[in-house]
N, C-alpha and C positions, 0 to 999 in steps of 0.2 A: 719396467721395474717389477721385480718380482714379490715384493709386498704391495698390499693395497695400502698402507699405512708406512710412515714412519717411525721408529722410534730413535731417540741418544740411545749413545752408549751407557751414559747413565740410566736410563730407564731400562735397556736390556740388563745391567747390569743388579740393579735393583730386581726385578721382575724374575730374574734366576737365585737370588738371596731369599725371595719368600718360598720359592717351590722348593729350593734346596733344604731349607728350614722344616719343610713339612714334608719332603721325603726323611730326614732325618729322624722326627717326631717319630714316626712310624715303623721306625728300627731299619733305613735302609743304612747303610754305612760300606765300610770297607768288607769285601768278598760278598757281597751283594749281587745280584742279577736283577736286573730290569730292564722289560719290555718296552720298546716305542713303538706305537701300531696307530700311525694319523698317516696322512698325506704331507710333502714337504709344505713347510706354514711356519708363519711365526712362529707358534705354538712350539711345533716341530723345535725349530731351535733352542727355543726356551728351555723345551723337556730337556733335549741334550746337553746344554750347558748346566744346568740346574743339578742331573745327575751326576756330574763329574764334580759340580761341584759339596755334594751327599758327600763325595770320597770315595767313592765305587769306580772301581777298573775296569768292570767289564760290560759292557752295552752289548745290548743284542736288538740289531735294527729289522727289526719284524718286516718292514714293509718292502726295505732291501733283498729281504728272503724271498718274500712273495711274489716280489719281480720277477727274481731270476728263475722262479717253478717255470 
């Protein structure tokens, strides 16, 4: 298993509605750029659904980058 944990989908679901809420707080929105720089992890997913759901199209996967140097 690739998580140490489980969660629902309601819990992911919940869990990306508070970080999306406080990315938005913070002025990210539509034409936005944001950074993801963790290891794949929950977390990891969290950030990434959370941002898309801010309303920002565009992701830039940092860590994805630094693989491929």
């Amino acid at each position: 298993m690739l998580f140490s944990f489980k969660v629902t989908y309601k819990e992911l679901d919940e869990m990306t509605d508070v970080l999306a809420a406080k990315l938005r707080s913070i002025g990210v929105g539509k034409n936005s750029i944001v950074g993801i720089m963790m290891e794949r992890c929950l977390e990891y997913t969290i950030s990434y659904i959370a941002i898309h759901k801010a309303g920002t199209y565009v992701i830039i996967d940092i860590y994805s980058l630094l693989v491929k140097v």
